[in-house]
C-alpha positions as CSV (number, residue, x, y, z in Angstrom):
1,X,13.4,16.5,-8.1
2,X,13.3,12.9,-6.7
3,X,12.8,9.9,-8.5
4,X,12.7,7.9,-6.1
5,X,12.1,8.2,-1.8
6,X,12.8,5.0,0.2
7,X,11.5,5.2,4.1
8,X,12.6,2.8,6.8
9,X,12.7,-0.6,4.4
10,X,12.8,-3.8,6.4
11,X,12.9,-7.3,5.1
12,X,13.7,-10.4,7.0
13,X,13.9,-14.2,5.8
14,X,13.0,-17.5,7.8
15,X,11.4,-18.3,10.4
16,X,11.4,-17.0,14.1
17,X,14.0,-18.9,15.5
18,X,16.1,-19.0,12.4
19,X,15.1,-15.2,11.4
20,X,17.7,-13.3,8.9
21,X,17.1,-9.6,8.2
22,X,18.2,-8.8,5.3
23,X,17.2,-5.3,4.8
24,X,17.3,-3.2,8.2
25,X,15.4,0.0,8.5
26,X,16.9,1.3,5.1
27,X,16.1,5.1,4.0
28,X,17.3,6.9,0.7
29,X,16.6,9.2,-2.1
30,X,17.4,9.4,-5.4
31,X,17.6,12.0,-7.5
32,X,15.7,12.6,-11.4
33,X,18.9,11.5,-13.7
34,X,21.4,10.6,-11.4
35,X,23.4,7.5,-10.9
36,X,23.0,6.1,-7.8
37,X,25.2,3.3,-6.4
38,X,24.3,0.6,-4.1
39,X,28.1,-0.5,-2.6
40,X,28.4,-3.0,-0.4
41,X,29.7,-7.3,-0.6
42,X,27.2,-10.0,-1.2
43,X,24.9,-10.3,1.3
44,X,24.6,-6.8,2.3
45,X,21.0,-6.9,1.4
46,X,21.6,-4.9,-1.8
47,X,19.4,-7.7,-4.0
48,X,16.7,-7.7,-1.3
49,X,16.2,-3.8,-2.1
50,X,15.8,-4.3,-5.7
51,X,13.4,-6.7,-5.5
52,X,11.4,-4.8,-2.8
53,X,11.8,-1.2,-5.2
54,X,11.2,-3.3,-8.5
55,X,7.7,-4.6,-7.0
56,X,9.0,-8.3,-7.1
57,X,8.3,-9.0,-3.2
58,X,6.8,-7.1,-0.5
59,X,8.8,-5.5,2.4
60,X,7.5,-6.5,5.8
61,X,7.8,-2.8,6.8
62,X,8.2,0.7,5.2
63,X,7.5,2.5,1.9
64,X,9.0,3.7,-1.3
65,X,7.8,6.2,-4.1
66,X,8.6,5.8,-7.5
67,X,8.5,8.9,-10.1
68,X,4.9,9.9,-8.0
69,X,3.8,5.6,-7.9
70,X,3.4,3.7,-3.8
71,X,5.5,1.0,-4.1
72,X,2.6,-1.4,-2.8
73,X,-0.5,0.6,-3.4
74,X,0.7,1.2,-8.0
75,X,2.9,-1.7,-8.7
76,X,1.0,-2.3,-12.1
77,X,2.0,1.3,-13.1
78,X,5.2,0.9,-11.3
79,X,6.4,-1.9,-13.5
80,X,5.5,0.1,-16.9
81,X,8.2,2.4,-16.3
82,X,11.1,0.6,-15.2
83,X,13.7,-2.0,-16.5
84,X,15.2,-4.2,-14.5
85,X,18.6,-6.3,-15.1
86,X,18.9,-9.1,-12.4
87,X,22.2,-10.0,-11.2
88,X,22.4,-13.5,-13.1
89,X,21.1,-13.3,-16.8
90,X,17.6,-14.0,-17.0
91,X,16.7,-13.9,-21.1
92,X,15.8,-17.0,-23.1
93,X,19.1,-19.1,-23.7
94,X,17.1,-20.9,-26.7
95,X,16.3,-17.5,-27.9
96,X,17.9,-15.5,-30.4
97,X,19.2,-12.0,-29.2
98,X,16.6,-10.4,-31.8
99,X,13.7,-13.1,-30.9
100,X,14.6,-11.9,-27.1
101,X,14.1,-8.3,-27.5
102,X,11.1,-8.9,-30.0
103,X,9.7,-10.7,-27.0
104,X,10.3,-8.2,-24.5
105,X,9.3,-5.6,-26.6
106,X,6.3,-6.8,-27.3
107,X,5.0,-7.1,-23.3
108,X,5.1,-3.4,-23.1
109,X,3.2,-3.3,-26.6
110,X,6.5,-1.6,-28.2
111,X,8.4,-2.8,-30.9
112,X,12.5,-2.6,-31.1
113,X,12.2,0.0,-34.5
114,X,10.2,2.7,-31.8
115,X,12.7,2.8,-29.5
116,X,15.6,2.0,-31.3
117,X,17.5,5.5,-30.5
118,X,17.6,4.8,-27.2
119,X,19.3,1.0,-27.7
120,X,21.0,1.6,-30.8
121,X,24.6,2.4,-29.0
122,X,24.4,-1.3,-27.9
123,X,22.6,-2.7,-30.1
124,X,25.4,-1.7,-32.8
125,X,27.6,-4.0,-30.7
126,X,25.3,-7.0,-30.7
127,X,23.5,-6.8,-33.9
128,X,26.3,-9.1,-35.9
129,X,24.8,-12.1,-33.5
130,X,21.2,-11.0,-33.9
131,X,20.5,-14.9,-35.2
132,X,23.0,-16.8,-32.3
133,X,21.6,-17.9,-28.8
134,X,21.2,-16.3,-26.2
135,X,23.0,-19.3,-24.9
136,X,26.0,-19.1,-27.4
137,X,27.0,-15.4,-26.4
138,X,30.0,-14.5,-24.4
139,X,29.7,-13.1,-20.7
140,X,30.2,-9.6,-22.3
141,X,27.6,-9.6,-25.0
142,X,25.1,-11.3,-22.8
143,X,25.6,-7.9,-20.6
144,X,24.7,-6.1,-23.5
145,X,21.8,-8.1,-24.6
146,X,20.3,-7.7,-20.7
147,X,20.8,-4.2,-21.2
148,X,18.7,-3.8,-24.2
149,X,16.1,-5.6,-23.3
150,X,15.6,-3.8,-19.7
151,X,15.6,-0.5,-21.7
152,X,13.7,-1.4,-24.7
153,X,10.3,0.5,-23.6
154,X,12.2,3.8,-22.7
155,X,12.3,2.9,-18.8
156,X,12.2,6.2,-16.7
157,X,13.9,4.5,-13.8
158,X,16.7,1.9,-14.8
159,X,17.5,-0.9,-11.5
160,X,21.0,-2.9,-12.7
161,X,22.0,-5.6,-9.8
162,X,25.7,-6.7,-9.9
163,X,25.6,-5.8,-14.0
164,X,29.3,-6.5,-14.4
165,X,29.9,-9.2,-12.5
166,X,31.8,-12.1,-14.3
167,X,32.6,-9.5,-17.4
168,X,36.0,-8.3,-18.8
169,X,37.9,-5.5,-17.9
170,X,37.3,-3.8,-21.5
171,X,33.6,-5.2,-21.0
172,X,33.0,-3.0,-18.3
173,X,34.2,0.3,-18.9
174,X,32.5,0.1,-22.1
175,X,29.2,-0.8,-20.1
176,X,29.7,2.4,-17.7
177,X,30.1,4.4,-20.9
178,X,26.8,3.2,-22.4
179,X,25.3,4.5,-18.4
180,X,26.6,7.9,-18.7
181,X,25.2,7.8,-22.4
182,X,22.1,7.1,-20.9
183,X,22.3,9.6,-18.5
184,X,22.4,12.0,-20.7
185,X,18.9,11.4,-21.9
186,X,17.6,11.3,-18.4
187,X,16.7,8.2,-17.4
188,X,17.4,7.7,-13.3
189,X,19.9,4.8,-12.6
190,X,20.2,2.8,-9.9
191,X,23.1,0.1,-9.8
192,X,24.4,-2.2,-7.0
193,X,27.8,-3.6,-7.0
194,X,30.6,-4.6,-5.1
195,X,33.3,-3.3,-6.8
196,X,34.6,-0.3,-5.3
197,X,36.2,1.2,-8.3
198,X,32.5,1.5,-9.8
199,X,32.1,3.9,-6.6
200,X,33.5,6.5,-8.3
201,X,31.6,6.4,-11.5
202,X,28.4,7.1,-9.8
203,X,27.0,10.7,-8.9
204,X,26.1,9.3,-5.3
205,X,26.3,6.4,-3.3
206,X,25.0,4.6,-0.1
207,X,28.2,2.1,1.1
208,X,25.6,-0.7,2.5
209,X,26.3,-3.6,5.0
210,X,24.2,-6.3,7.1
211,X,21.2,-4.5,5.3
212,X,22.1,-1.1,6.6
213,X,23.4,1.6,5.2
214,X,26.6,3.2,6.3
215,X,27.0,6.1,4.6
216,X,24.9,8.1,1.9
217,X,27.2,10.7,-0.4
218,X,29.0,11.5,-3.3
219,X,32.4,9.5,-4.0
220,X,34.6,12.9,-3.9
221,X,33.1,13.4,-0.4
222,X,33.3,10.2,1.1
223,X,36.8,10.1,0.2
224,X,37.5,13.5,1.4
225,X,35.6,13.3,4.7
226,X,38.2,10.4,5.5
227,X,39.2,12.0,9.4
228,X,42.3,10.0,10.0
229,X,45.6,9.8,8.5
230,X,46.1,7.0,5.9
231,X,49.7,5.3,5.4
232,X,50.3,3.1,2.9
233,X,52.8,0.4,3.9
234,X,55.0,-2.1,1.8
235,X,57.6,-4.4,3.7
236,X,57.5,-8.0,2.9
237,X,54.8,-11.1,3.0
238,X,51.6,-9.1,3.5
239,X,50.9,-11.5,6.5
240,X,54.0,-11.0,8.4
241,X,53.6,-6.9,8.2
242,X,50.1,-7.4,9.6
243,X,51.0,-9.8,12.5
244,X,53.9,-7.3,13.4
245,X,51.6,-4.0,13.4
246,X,49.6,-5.5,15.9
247,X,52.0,-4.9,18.7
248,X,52.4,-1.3,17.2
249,X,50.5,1.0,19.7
250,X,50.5,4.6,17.8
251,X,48.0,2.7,15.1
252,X,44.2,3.3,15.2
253,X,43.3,0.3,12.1
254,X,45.6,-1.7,9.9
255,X,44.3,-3.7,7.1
256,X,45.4,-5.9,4.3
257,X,44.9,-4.2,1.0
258,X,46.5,-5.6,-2.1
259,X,50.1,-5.9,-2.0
260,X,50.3,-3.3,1.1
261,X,49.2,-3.2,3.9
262,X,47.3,-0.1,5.3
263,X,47.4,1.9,8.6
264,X,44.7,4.3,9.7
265,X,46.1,7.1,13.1
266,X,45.7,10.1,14.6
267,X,46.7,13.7,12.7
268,X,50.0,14.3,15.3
269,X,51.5,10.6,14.1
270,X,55.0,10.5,13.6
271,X,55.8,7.9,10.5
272,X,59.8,7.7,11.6
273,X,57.9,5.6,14.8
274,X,56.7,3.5,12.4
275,X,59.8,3.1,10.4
276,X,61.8,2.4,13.6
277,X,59.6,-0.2,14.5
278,X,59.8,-2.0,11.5
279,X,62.7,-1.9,11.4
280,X,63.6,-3.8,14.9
281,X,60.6,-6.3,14.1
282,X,63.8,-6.8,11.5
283,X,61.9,-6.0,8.0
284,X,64.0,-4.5,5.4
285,X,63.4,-2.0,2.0
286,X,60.7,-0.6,4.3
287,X,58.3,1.6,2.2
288,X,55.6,3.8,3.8
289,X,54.1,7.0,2.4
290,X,50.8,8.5,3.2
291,X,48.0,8.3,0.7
292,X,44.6,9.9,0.0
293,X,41.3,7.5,1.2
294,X,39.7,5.3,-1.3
295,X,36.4,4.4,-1.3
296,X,37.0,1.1,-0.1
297,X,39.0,2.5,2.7
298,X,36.1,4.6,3.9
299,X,33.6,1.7,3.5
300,X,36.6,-0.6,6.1
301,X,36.9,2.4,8.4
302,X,32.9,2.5,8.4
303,X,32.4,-1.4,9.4
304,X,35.8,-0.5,11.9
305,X,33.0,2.1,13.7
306,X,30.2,0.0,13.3
């Protein structure tokens, strides 16, 4: 069953002359009690889709269906059953974490003891600074706070934009944990982020770009649908490995990526080519061994295509 059916989304920005489109003709489906990821870097339009989905602004063409509800035709019922968690925290700062989930609580009519199964994971966490500011919290708790008060009227469709950003390590794997927790009791999840390791926490994903989508799939499959062979490359300054590779003609891509540098080519490459030209560009402790595709090497070899 689908939660939620996105056809041909378009949203532009400005004026004529001056005209950005942010969103470009952008179709996808999302299944009943999935996790869905949006992945793509700021400014791939992945904001503009929430707002559009969430009933905040209006696209200037195409349609969506939420749980049965027209996006433009059943807002009003629309916005009863979902939470929303913008990208930058949007509670009261002069509020108390328990004054702000009172408050939100009480615009759906709901109070924090009826629906305190579904919070009570995170609220566990926050409820020793249930008197401090909203203000006063740290970047992780704040997270949590957001959280709880996007899900406290039992939400059946859950839209998180950028939800880690700015947080911990250890902040962050704990927040994925409370997702799948929520999973579990069926609410459908949408998240966009730009963190590619959050890929592979999701149950599908559209990589999104220049407010189009790339590539719709699950994480495994994206990975495995990689067609070329994938070396990973260590021999010096980053810089200086990428500057001589250019000049290499047996490569298809090359791109920085951490401390190595990696090389996309053809399935009858012969990596002793590429060791011997290394080594006459004069590098030395050459290391080069061939890797499996991450997600953020699929999402480079998409915008290499594109």
């Amino acid at each position: 069953m689908k939660s939620i059916k996105v056809h041909h989304l378009t949203k532009t920005y400005g004026k004529k002359k001056e005209k950005i489109i942010a969103v470009d003709d952008v179709s996808f489906e999302v299944n009943s009690g999935e996790i869905f990821g949006l992945i793509g870097p700021d400014g791939a339009g992945k904001t503009s889709i929430f707002r559009m989905l969430t009933t905040v602004i209006l696209p200037d063409s195409g349609s969506a269906i939420i749980e049965s509800w027209d996006m433009r035709k059943d807002f009003k019922e629309i916005r009863k059953i979902l939470g929303y968690m913008p990208g930058k925290f949007s509670l009261y700062p002069d509020l108390t974490v328990e004054e702000n989930l009172e408050f939100f609580a009480s615009i759906f009519n709901t109070t924090i003891e009826e629906n305190y199964d579904l919070i009570k994971d995170i609220y566990i966490q926050i409820e020793p600074f249930k008197n401090r500011k909203a203000s006063q919290l740290s970047g992780g708790m704040k997270q949590k706070l957001a959280l709880s008060c996007a899900l406290i009227h039992k939400p059946k469709v859950l839209f998180l934009d950028e939800p880690t950003t700015g947080v911990d390590p250890v902040s962050r794997k704990e927040f994925w944990e409370m997702l799948k927790r929520l999973k579990k009791q069926g609410i459908t999840t949408v998240v966009a982020t730009p963190y590619m390791d959050e890929a592979s926490l999701c149950d599908r994903i559209a990589l999104i770009q220049n407010g189009k989508i790339l590539q719709i799939e699950t994480p495994e499959n994206i990975s495995n649908s990689f067609p070329d062979l994938l070396f990973e490359i260590k021999a010096g300054r980053t810089s200086e490995v990428l500057r001589a590779l250019e000049s290499f003609e047996k490569k298809k891509n090359m791109y920085a990526y951490g401390e190595f540098v990696h090389l996309t080519a053809d399935q009858d490459f012969d990596i002793k080519k590429l060791e011997l030209f290394l080594l006459r560009k004069g590098f030395e402790h050459i290391e080069i061994k061939a890797v499996k595709a991450s997600i953020e090497d699929s999402f480079i070899r998409l915008l290499f295509d594109n």
